[in-house]
Structures are given as C-alpha cells and as structure tokens.
Residue frames as a rotation matrix with the C-alpha (Angstrom) as fourth column:
UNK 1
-0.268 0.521 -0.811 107.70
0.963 0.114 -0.245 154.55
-0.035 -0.846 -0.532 134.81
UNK 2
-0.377 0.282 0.882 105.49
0.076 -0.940 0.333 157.53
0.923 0.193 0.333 135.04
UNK 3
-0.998 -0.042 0.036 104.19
-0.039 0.060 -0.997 158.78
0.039 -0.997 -0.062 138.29
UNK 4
-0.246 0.964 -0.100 100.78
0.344 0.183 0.921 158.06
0.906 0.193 -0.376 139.32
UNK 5
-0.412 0.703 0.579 97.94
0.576 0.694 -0.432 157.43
-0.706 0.156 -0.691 139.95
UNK 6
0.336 0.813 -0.475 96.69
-0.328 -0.372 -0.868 158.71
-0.883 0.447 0.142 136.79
UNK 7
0.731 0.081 0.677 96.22
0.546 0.526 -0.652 157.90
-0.409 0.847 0.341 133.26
UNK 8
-0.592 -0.746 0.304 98.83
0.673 -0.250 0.697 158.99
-0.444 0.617 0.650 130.58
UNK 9
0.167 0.397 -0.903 98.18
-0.298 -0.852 -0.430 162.04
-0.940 0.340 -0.024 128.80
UNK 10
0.911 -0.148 0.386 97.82
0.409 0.184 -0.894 161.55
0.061 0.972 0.228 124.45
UNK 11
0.818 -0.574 0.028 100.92
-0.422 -0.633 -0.649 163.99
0.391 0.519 -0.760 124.88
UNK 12
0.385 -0.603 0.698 102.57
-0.693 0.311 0.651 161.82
-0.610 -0.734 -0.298 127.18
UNK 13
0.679 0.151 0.718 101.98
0.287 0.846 -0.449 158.93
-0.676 0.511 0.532 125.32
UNK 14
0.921 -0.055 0.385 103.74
0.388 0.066 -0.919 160.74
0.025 0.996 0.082 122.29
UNK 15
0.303 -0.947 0.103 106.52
-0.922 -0.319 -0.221 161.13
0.242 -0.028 -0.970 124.23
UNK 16
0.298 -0.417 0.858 107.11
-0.443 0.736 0.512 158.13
-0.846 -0.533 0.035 125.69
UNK 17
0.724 0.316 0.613 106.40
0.388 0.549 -0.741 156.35
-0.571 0.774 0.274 122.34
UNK 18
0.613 -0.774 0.158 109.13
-0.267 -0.391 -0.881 158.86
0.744 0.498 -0.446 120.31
UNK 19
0.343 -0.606 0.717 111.13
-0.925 -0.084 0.371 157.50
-0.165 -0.791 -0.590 123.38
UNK 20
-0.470 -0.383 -0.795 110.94
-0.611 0.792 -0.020 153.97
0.637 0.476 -0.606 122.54
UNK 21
-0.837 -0.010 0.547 109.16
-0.480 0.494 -0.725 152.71
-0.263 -0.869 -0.418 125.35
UNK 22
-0.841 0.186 -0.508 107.03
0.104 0.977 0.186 149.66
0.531 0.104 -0.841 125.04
UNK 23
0.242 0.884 -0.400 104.76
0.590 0.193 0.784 149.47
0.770 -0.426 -0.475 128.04
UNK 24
-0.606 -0.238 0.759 104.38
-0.447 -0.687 -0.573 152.06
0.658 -0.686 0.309 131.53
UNK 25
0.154 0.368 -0.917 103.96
0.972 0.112 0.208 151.51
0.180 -0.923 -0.340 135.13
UNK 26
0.241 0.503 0.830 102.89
-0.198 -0.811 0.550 153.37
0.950 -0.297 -0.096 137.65
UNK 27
0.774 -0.081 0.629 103.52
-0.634 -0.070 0.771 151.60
-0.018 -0.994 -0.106 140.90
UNK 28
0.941 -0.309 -0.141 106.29
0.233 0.889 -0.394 148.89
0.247 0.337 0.908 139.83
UNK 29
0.394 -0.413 0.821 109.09
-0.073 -0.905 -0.420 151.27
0.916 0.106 -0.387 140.40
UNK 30
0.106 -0.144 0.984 108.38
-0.838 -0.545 0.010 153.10
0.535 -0.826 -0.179 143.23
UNK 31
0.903 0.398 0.164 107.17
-0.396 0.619 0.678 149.47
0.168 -0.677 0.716 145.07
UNK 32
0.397 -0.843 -0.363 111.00
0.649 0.537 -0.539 147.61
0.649 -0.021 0.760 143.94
UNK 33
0.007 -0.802 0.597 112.99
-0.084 -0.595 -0.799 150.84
0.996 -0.045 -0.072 144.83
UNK 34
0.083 0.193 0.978 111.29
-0.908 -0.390 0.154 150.23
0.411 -0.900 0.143 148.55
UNK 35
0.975 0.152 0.165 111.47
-0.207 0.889 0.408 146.42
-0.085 -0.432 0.898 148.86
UNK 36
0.466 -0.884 -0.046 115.28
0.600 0.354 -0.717 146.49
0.650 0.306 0.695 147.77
UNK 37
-0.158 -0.497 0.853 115.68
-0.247 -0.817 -0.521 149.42
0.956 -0.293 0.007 150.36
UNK 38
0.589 0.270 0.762 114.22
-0.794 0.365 0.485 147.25
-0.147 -0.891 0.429 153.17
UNK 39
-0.573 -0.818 0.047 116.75
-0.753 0.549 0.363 144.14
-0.323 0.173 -0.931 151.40
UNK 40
0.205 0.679 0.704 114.19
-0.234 0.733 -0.639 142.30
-0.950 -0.034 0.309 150.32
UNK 41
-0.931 -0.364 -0.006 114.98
-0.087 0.205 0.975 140.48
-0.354 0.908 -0.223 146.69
UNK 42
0.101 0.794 -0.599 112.05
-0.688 -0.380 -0.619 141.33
-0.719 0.474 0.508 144.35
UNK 43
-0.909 -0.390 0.148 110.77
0.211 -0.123 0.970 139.98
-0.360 0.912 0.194 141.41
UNK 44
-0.528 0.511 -0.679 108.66
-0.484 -0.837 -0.255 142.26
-0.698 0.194 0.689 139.20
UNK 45
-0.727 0.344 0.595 105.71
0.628 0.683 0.372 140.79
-0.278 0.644 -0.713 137.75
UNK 46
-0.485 0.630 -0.607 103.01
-0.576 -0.752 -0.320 143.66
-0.658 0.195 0.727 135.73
UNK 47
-0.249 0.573 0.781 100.03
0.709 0.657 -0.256 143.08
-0.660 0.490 -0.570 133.96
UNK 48
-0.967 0.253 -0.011 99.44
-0.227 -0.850 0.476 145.77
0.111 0.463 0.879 130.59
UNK 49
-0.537 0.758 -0.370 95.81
0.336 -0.210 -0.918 146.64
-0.774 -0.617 -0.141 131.23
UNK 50
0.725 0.465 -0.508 95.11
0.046 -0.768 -0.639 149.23
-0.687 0.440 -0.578 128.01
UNK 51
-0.377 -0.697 0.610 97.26
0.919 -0.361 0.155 150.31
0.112 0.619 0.777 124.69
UNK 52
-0.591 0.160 -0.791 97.41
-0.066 -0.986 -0.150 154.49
-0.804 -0.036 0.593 125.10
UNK 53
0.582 0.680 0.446 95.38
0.797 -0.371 -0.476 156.34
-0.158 0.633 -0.758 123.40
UNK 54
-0.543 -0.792 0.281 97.47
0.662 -0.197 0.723 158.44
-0.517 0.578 0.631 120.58
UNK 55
-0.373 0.497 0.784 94.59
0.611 -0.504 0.610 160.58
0.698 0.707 -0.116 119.43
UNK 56
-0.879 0.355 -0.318 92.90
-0.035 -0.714 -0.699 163.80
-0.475 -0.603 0.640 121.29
UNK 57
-0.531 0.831 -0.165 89.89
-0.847 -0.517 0.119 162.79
0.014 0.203 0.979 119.04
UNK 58
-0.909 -0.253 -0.332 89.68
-0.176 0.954 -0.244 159.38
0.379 -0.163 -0.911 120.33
UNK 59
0.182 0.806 0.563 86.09
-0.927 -0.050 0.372 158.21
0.328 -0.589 0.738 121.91
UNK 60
0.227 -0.154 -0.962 88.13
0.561 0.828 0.000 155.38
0.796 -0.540 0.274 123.54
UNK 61
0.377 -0.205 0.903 89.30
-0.668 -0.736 0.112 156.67
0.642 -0.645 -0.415 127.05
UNK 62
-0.426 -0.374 -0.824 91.65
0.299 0.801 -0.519 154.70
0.854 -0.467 -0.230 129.39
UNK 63
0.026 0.584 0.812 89.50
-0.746 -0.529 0.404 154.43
0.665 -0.616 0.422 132.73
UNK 64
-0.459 -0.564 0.686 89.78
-0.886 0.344 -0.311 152.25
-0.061 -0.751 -0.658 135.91
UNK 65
0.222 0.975 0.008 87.17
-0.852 0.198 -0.484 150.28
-0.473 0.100 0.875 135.18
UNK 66
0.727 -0.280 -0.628 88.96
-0.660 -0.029 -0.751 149.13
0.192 0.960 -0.206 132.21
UNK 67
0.078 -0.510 0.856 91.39
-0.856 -0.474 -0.205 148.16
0.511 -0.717 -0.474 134.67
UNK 68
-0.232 0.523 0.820 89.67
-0.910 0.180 -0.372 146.39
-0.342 -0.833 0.434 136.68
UNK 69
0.692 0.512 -0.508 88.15
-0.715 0.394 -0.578 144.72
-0.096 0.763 0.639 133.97
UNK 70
0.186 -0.780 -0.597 91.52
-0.546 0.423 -0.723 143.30
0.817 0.460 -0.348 132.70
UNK 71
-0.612 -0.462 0.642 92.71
-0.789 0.293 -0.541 142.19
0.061 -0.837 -0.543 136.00
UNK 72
0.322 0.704 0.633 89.30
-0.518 0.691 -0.505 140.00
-0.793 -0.165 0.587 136.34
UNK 73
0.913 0.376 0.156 89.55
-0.268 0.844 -0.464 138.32
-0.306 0.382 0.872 133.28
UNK 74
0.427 -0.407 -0.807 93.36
-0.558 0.584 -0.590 137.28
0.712 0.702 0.022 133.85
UNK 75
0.261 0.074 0.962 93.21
-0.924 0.309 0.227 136.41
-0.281 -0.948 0.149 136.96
UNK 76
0.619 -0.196 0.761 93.30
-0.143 0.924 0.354 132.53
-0.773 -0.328 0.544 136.72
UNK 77
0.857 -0.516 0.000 95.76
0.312 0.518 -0.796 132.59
0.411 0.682 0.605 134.13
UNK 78
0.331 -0.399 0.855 97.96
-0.480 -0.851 -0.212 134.90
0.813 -0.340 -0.473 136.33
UNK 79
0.510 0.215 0.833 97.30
-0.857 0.211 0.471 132.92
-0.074 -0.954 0.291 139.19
UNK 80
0.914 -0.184 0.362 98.70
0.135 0.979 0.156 129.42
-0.383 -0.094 0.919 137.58
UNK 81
0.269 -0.902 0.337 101.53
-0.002 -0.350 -0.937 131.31
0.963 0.251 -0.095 135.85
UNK 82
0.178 -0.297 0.938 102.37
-0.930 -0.362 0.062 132.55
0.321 -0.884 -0.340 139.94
UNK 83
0.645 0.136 0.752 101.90
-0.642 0.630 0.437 129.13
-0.414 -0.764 0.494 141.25
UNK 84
0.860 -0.502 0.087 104.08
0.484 0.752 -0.447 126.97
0.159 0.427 0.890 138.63
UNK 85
0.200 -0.968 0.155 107.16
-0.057 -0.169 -0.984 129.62
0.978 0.187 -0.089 139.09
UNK 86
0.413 -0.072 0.908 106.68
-0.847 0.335 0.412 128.84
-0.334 -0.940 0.077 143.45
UNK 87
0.851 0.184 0.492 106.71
-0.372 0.872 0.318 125.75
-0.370 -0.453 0.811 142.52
UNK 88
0.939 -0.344 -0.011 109.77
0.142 0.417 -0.898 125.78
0.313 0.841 0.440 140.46
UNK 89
-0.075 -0.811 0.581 112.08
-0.886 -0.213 -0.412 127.84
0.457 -0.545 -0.702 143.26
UNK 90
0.276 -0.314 -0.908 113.76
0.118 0.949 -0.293 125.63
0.954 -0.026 0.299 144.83
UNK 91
0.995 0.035 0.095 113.83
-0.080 -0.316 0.945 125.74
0.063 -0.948 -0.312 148.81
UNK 92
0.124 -0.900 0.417 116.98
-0.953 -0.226 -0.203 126.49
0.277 -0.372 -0.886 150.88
UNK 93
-0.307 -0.451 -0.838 119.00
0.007 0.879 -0.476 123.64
0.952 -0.152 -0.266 151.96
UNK 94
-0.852 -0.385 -0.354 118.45
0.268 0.260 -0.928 124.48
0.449 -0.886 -0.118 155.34
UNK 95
-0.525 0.772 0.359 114.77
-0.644 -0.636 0.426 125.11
0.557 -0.007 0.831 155.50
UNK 96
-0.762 0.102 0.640 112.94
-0.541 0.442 -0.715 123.69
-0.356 -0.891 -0.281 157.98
C-alpha cells in the first residue's frame, strides 16, 4: 500500500519492485483498517488497473483515465464474479 491519491513514481516503482511486491493499492488499506475498526468483517476485493511504468523515458504514462477505462471494460465480469460469491455465503441460521 502506498498512500494516495496519486500515481507511483518510476522511483517508487523501483522500490517497491526491488521489494518484491506484486501489485499496489491506494485505498484498500486505509478502507479495511476503518471497517475492522467500526467491527465490521471485510473482504478485500481490488482490481490492477495499469503495470508501472519502470522507465523515466517512457511515453506511456499511468493516468485516470486509464483507470477509468479498466474499470468499464471489467465491469460485467466483476459484477458476476460479486454475484456468484453472494450467492455462495450461506445465510445465518437465524435470519429472518
């Protein structure tokens, strides 16, 4: 987790990466650390958006758009992934 809202820096990136880390959030984190402090049971569900950008002479550029983008075009796979694991919890015994 890095803090946000903003994009990794290339130098970030080449730390994180000489760190071992896979993939960064931004709001995943902070959002659990507050629903488990209100008691609420979480589970944590992120979508990667971009792969960093590892060059300073790059003429990619991670940008919200980009973003955005992603989100739109997994949306309905997102959406039936969400709905088949609802549909797999199993209600309390004592739900009305």
């Amino acid at each position: 987790m890095v803090a946000g809202h903003s994009f990794e820096t290339v130098a970030e990136c080449h730390l994180l990466q000489k760190l071992g880390v896979d993939a960064v959030g931004m709001t995943t984190v902070p959002d659990v650390i507050v629903a488990r402090h209100c008691g609420l049971r979480v589970f944590g569900l992120s979508l990667i958006h971009y792969k960093v950008i590892l060059d300073y002479e790059s003429q990619e550029k991670a940008n919200h758009e980009k973003v955005l983008e992603a989100g739109k075009q997994a949306a309905q796979k997102l959406e039936q992934f969400v709905f088949i694991l609802l549909a797999s919890i199993p209600l309390p015994y004592d739900a009305s």
